[in-house]
C-alpha distance (Angstrom), angle and dihedral (degrees) to the residues before:
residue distance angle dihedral
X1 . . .
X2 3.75 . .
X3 3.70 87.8 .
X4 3.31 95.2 56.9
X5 3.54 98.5 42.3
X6 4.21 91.9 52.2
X7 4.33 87.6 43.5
X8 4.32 93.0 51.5
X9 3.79 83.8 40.1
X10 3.64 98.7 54.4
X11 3.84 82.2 34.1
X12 3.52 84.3 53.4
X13 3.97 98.8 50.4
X14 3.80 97.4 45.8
X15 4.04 92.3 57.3
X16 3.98 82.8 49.6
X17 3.54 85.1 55.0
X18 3.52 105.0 41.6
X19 3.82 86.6 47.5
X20 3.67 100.2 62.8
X21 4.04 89.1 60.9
X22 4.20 90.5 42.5
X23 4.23 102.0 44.6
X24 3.28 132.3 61.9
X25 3.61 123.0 -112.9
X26 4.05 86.8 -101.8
X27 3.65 96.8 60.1
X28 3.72 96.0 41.9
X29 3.92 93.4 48.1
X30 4.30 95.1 -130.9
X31 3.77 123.3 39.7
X32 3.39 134.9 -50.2
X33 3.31 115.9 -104.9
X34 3.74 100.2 20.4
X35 3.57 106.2 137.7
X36 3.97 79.6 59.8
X37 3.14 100.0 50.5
X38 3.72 96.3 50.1
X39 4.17 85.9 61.9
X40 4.12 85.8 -104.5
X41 3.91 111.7 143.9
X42 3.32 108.1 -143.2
X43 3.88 129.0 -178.8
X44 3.82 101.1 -83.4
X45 3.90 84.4 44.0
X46 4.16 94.1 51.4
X47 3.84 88.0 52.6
X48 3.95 98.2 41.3
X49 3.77 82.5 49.0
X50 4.16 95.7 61.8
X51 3.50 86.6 58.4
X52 4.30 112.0 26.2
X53 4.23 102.4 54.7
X54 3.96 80.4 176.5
X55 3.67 88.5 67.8
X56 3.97 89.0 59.1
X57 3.43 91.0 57.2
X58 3.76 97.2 45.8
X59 3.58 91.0 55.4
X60 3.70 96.3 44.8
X61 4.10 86.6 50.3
X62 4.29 76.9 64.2
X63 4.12 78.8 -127.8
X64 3.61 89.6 -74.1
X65 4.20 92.0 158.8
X66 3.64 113.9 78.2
X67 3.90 101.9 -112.6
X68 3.95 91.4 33.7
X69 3.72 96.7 110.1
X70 4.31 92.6 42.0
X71 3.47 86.9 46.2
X72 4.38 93.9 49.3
X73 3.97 88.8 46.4
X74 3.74 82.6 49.0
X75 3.82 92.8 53.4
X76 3.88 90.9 42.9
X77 3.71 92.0 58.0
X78 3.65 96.2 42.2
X79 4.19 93.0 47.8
X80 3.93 87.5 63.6
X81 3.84 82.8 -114.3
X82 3.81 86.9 141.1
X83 3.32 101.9 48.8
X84 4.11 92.2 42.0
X85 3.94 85.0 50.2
X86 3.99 85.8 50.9
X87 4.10 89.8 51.8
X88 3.40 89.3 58.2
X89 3.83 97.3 44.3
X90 3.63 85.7 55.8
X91 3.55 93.2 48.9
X92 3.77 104.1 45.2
X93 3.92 80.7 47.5
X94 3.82 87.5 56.7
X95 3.01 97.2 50.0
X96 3.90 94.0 46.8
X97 4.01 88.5 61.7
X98 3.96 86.0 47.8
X99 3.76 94.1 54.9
X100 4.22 85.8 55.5
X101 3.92 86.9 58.0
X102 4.08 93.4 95.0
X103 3.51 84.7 57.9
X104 3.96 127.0 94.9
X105 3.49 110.6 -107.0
X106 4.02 99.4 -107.3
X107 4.08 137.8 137.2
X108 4.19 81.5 -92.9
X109 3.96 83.0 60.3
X110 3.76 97.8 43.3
X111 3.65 92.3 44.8
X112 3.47 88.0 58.8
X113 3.93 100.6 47.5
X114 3.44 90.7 46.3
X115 3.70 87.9 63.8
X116 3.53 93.5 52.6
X117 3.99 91.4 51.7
X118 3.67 93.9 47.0
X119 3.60 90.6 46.7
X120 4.48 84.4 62.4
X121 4.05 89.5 47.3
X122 3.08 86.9 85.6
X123 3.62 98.0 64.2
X124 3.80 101.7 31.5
């Protein structure tokens, strides 16, 4: 059960992430973008990273031009960073359902593969 607790989590964490570049700051109830804004690197930022070196140096500039942080979530959906992020969503929520397997197929085990799938409506 640990297994599957640490996969949905991480599962979990990544859809947070990816959600702060995809909603508006309505649905997610603070800005968009705020992890980035705060300097945190979050999944879809770590990926967009490997392949944007200008993003590097806009976040080490602590977005101090006017258009920095439009032009960084710019660069983070260009890299692929958000679709990467969503790959590994997907996969840590694969795995999650996989950990469950050594469990007897019951309500207890629906229940919790149903919170793994609703967990990745988000993104879908």
């Amino acid at each position: 059960m640990y297994a599957y607790g640490r996969n949905l989590g991480l599962s979990f964490q990544v859809v947070d992430d990816m959600l702060d570049f995809t909603q508006s700051a309505e649905q997610l109830g603070k800005p968009a973008a705020s992890d980035l804004a705060k300097g945190n690197l979050t999944a879809p930022v770590i990926f967009a990273l490997q392949s944007e070196p200008e993003l590097r140096e806009i976040i080490d500039s602590e977005f101090s031009d006017t258009d920095s942080l439009a032009a960084a979530i710019e660069l983070v959906h260009r890299s692929g960073g958000i679709r990467r992020a969503h790959e590994l969503a997907r996969e840590k929520g694969d795995l999650a359902i996989q950990n469950l397997q050594c469990l007897p197929r019951s309500d207890f085990r629906s229940a919790l593969e149903k919170m793994v799938e609703y967990n990745l409506e988000g993104i879908e």
